[in-house]
C-alpha positions as a Markdown table, in Angstrom:
| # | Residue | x | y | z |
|---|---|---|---|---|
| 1 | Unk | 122.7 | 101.1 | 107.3 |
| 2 | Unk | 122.7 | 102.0 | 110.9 |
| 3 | Unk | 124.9 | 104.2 | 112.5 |
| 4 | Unk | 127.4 | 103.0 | 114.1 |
| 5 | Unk | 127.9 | 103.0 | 118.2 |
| 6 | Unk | 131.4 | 103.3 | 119.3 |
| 7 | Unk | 131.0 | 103.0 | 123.1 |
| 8 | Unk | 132.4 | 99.7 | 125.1 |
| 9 | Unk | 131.7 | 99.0 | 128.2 |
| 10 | Unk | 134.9 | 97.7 | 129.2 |
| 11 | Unk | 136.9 | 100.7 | 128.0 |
| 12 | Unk | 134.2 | 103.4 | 128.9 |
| 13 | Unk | 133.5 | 105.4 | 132.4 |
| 14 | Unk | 129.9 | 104.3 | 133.3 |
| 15 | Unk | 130.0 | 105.1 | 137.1 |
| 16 | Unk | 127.2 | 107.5 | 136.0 |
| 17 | Unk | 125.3 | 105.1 | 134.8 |
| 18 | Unk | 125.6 | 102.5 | 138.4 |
| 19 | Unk | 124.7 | 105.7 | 140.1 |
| 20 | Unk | 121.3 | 106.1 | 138.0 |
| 21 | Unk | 120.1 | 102.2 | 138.0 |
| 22 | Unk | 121.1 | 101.9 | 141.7 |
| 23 | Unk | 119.2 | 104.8 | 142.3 |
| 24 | Unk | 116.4 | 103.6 | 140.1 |
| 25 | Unk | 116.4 | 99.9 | 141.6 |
| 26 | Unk | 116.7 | 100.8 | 144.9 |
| 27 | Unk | 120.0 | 98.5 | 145.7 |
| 28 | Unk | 123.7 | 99.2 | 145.9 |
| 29 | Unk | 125.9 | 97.2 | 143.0 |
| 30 | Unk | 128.9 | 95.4 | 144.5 |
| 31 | Unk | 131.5 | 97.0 | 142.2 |
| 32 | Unk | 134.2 | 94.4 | 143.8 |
| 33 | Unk | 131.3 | 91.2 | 141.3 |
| 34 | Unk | 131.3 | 93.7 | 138.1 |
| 35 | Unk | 131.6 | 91.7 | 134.9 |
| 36 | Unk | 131.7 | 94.5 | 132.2 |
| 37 | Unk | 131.5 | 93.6 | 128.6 |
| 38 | Unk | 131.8 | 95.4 | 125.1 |
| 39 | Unk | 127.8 | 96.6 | 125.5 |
| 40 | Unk | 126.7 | 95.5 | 129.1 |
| 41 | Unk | 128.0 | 95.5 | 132.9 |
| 42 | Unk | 126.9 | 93.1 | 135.4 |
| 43 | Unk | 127.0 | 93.1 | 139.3 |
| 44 | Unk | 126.1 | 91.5 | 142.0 |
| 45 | Unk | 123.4 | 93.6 | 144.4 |
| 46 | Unk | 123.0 | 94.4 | 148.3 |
| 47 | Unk | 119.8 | 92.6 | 148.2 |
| 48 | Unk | 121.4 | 89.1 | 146.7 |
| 49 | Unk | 120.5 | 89.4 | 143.3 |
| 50 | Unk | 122.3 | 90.3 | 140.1 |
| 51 | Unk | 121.6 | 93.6 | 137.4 |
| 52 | Unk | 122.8 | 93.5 | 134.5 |
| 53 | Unk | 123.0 | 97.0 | 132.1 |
| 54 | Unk | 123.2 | 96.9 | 128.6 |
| 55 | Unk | 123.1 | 99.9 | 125.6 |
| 56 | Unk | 121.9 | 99.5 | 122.7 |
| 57 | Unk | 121.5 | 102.2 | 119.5 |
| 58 | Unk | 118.1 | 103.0 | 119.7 |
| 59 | Unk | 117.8 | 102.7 | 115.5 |
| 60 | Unk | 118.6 | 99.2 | 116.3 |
| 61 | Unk | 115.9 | 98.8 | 118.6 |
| 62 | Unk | 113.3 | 100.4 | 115.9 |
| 63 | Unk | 114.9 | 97.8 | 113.3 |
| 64 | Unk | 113.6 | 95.3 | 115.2 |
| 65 | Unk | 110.2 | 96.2 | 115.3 |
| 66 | Unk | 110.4 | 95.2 | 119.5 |
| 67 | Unk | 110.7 | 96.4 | 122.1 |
| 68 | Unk | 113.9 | 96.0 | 123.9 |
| 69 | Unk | 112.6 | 93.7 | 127.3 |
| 70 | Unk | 113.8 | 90.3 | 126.0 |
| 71 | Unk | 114.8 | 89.4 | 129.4 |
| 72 | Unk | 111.3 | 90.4 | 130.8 |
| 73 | Unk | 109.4 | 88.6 | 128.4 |
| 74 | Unk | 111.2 | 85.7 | 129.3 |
| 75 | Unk | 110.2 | 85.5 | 132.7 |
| 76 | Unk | 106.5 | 84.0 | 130.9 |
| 77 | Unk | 108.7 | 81.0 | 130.0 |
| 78 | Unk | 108.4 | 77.9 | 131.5 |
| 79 | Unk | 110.8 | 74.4 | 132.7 |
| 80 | Unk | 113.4 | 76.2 | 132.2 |
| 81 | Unk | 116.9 | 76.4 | 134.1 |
| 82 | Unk | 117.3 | 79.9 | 134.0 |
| 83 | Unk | 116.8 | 83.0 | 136.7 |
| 84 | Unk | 114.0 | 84.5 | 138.0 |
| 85 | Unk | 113.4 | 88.3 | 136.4 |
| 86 | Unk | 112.3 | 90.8 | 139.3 |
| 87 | Unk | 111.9 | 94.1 | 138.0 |
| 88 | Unk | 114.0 | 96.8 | 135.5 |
| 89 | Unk | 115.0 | 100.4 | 134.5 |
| 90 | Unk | 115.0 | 101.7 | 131.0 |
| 91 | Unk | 115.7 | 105.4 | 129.7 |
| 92 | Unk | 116.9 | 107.3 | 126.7 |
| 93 | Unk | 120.1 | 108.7 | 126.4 |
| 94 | Unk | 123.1 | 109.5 | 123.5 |
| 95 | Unk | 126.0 | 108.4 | 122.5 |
| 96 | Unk | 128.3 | 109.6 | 119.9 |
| 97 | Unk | 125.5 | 111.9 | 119.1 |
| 98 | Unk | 123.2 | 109.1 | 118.3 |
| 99 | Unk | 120.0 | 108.0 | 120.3 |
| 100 | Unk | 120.9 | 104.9 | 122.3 |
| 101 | Unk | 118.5 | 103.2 | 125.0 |
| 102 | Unk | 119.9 | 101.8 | 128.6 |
| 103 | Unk | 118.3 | 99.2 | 130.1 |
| 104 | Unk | 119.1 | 97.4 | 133.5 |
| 105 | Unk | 117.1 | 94.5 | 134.9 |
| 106 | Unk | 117.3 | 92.8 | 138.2 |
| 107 | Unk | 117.4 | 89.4 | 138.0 |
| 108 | Unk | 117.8 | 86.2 | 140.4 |
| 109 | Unk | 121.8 | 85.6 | 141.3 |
| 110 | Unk | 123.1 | 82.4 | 140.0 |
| 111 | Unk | 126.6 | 81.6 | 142.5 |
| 112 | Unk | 127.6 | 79.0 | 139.6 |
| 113 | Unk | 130.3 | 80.6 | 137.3 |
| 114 | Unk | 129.9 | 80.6 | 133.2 |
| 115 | Unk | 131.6 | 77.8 | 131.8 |
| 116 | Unk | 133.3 | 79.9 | 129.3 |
| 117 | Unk | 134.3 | 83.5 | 130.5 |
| 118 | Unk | 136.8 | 84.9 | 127.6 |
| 119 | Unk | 137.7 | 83.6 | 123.9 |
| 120 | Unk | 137.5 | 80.0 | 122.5 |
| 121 | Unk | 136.8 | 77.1 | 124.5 |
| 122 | Unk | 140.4 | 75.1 | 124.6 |
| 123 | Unk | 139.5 | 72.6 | 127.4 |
| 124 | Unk | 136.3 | 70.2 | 127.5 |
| 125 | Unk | 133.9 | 71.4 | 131.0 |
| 126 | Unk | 133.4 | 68.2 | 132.7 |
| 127 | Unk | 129.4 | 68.4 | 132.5 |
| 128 | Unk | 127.5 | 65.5 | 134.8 |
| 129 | Unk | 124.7 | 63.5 | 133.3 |
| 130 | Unk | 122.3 | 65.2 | 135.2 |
| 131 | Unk | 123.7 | 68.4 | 134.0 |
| 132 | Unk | 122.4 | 67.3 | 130.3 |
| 133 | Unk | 119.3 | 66.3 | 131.0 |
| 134 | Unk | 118.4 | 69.5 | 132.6 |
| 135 | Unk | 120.0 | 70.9 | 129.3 |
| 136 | Unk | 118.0 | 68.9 | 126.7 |
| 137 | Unk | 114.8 | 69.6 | 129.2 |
| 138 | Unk | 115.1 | 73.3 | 128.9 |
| 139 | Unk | 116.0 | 73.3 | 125.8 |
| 140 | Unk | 112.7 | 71.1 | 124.7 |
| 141 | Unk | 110.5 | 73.1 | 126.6 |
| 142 | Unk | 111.7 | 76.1 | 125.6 |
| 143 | Unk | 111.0 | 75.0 | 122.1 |
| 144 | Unk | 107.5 | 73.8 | 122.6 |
| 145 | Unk | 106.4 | 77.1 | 123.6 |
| 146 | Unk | 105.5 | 80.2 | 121.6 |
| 147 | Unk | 106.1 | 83.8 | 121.5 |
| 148 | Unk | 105.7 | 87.0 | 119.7 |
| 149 | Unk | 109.3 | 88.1 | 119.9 |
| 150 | Unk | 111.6 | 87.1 | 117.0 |
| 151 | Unk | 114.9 | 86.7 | 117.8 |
| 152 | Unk | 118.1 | 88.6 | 117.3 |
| 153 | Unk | 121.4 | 87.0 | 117.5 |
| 154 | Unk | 124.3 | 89.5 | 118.0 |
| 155 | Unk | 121.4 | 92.0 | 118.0 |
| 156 | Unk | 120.2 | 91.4 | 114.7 |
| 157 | Unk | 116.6 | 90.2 | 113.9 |
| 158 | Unk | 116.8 | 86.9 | 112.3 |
| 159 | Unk | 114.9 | 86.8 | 109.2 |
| 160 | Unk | 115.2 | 85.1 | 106.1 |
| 161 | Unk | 116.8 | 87.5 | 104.6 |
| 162 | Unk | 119.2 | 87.5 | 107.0 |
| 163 | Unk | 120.2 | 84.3 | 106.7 |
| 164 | Unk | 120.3 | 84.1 | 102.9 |
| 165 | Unk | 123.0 | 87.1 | 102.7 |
| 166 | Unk | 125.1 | 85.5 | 105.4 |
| 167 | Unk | 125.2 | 81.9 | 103.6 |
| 168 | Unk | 125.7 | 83.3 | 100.1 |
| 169 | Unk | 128.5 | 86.2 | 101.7 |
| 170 | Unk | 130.5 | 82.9 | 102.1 |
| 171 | Unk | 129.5 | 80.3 | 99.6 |
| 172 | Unk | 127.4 | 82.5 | 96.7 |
| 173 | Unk | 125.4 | 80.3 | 94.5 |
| 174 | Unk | 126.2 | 76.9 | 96.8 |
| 175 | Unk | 122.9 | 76.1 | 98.3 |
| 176 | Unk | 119.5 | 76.7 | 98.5 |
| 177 | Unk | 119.1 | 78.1 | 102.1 |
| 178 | Unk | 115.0 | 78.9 | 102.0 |
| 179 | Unk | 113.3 | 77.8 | 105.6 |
| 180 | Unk | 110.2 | 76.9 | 105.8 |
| 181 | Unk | 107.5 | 78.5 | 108.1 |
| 182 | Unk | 106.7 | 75.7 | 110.3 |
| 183 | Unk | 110.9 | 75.2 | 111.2 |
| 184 | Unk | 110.3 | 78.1 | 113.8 |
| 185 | Unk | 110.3 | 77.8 | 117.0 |
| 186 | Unk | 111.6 | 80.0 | 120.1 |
| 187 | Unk | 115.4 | 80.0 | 120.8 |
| 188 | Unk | 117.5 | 81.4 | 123.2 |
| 189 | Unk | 119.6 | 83.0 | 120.0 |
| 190 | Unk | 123.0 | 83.2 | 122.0 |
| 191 | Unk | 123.1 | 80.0 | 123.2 |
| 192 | Unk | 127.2 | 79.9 | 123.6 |
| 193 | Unk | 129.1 | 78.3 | 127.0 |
| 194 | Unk | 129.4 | 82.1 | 128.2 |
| 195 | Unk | 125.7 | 82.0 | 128.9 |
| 196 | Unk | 125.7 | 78.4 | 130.1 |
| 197 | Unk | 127.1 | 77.9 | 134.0 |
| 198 | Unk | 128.3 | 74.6 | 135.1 |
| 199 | Unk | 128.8 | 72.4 | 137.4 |
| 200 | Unk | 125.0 | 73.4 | 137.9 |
| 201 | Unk | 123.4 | 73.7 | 134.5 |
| 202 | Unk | 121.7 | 77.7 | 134.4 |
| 203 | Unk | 121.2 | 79.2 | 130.9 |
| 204 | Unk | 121.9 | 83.2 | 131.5 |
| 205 | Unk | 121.3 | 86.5 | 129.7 |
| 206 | Unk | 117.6 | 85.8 | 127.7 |
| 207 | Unk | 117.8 | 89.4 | 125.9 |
| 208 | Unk | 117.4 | 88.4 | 122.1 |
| 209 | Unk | 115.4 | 85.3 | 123.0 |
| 210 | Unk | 112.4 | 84.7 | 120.4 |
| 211 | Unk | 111.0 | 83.1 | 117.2 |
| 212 | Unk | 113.9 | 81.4 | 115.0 |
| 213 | Unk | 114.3 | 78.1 | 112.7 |
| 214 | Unk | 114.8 | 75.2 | 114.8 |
| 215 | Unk | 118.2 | 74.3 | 115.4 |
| 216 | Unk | 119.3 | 77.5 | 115.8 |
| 217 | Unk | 120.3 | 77.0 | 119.6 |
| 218 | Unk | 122.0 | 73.9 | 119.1 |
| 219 | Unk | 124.0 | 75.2 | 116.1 |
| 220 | Unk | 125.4 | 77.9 | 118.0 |
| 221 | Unk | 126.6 | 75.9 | 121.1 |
| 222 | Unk | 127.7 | 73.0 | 118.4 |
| 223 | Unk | 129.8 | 75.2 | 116.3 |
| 224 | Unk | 131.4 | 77.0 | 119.6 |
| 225 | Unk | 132.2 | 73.9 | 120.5 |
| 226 | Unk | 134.4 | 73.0 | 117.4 |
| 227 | Unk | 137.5 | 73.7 | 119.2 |
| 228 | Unk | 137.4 | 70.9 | 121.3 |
| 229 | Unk | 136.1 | 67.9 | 119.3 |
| 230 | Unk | 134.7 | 65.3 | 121.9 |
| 231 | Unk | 132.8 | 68.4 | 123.5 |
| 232 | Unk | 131.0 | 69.0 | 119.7 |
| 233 | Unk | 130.8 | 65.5 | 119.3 |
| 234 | Unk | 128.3 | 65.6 | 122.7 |
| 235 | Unk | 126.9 | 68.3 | 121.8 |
| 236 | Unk | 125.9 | 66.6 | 118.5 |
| 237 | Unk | 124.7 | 63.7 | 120.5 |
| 238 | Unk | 122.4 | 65.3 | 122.8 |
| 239 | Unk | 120.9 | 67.2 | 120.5 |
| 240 | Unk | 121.0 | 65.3 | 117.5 |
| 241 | Unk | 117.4 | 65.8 | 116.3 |
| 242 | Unk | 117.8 | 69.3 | 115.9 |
| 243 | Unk | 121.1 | 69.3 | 114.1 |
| 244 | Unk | 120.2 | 67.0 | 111.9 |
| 245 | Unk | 117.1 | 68.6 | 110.4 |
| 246 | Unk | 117.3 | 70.7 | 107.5 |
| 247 | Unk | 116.8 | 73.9 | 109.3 |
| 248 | Unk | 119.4 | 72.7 | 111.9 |
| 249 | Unk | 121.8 | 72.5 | 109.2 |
| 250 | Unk | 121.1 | 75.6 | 107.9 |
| 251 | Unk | 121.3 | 77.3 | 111.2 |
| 252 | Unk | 125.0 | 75.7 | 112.0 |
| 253 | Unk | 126.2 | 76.5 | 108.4 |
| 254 | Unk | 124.7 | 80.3 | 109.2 |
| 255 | Unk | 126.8 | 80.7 | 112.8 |
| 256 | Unk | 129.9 | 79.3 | 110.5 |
| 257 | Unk | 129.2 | 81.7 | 108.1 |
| 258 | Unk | 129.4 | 84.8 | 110.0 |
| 259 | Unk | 132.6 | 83.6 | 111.7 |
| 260 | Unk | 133.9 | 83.0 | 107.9 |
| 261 | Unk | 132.6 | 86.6 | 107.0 |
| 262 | Unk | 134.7 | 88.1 | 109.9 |
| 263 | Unk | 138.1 | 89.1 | 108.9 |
| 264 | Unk | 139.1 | 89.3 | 112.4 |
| 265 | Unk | 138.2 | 86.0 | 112.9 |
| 266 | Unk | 140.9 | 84.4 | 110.6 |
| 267 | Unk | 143.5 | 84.3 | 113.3 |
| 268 | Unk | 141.2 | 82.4 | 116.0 |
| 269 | Unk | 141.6 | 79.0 | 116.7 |
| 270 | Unk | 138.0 | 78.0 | 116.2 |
| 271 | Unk | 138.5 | 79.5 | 112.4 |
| 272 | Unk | 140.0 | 76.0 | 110.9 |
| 273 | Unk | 137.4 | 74.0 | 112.6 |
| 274 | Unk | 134.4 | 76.3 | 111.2 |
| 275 | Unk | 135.7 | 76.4 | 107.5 |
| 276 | Unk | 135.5 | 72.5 | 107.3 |
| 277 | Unk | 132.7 | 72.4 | 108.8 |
| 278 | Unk | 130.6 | 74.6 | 106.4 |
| 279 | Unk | 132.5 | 72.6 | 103.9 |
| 280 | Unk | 130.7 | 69.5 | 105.2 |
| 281 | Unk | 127.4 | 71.2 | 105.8 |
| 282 | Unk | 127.3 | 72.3 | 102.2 |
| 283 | Unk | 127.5 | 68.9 | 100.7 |
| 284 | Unk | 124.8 | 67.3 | 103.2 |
| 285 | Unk | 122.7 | 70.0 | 102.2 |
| 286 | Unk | 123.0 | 69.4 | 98.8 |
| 287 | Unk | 122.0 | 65.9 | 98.9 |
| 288 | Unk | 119.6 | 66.1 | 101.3 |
């Protein structure tokens, strides 16, 4: 079990920590941009670009077997619609008395806004045509690529394992849920309409990016979509191939799952949506 981090960014004093990655990076942060969330605070920079500083426990970082530069690494990928990387700060520090790691990098500024900036999507974005075909694009090329990382959605290394406790927390004894080797491919692994800007299409923050079963990506943006039907339903449309596959379907019954598995959850409005889903995803998995 790891131990547990109590900090949040957004209820926590971290003016010591601007000072030390402005110092670092050489550039002042325009405190009047900051975008602070539960473990990382973004700002807009005197030089025109963006930094974004996350935590993270450092026994998390070891679980992982990886080191913690997932937006660094992903500057290697390519015909993709995401920004530029530049350069980046890391050092050791403690929290709560445990070992945590800081990490800012300095990235290219994108002026279009998230399409999502707090809670469940309630209305549909009105997205352009040309806005999913840069989508699919960077999604296929993404996935036709390789990497060493693995992924870690909400910071946790996707592994079989991982996805076999989550399923069967839900629904034990309902499904076989084994994926096989050659359904991997890399993923963004937080691929929800906070990371996804529109009316220009940019896919933001690449920090768990890595090696996970196909579908994955789609899943996650499909099932935070559930709220507002006709957007799921395009999302289902676009990127049907993906959802459709075995390991798609086990990757959108896994994001239900740990939305099922969270207590807190149960009074959100994309709760409903989720349980019949997985309902449905169960029985197409068992016939298919």
């Amino acid at each position: 079990m790891l131990p547990a981090m109590r900090l949040d960014l957004r209820k926590s004093d971290a003016s010591d920590v601007i000072k030390r990655v402005s110092g670092a990076l050489g550039v002042e942060l325009d405190l009047t941009t900051r975008e602070d969330k539960r473990r990382s605070i973004g700002a807009r920079t005197s030089r025109g670009t963006w930094v974004r500083i996350e935590v993270r426990p450092l026994a998390k970082i070891l679980a992982q077997g990886q080191a913690s530069n997932g937006m660094e690494a992903a500057e290697l990928l390519r015909g993709i619609a995401k920004p530029a990387w530049y350069t980046a700060v890391s050092w050791r520090d403690a929290v709560d008395d445990a070992p945590v790691l800081w990490r800012a990098d300095e990235v290219e500024f994108v002026s279009v806004s998230p399409i999502r900036s707090r809670g469940s999507l309630r209305d549909a974005p009105e997205l352009s045509d040309a806005w999913w075909t840069t989508f699919n694009s960077s999604l296929d090329n993404l996935m036709s690529q390789r990497t060493t990382r693995i992924a870690t959605p909400d910071t946790e290394t996707i592994t079989q394992d991982l996805v076999s406790r989550v399923i069967e927390r839900a629904f034990p004894n309902q499904i076989d849920s084994t994926i096989t080797n050659e359904e991997w491919v890399p993923a963004h692994a937080d691929l929800n309409w906070a990371n996804v800007t529109g009316p220009e299409c940019w896919i933001l923050d690449w920090e768990d990016h890595g090696m996970a079963p196909r579908g994955l990506d789609a899943a996650t943006l499909w099932v935070t979509s559930l709220t507002v039907p006709a957007l799921a339903e395009r999302v289902f449309h676009e990127r049907r191939k993906d959802l459709e596959s075995r390991s798609g379907k086990l990757m959108a019954l896994f994001h239900c799952c740990k939305i099922l598995n969270d207590s807190s959850a149960r009074e959100s409005p994309l709760f409903e949506p989720v349980l019949d889903a997985a309902g449905k995803l169960l029985a197409s998995l068992r016939t298919s």
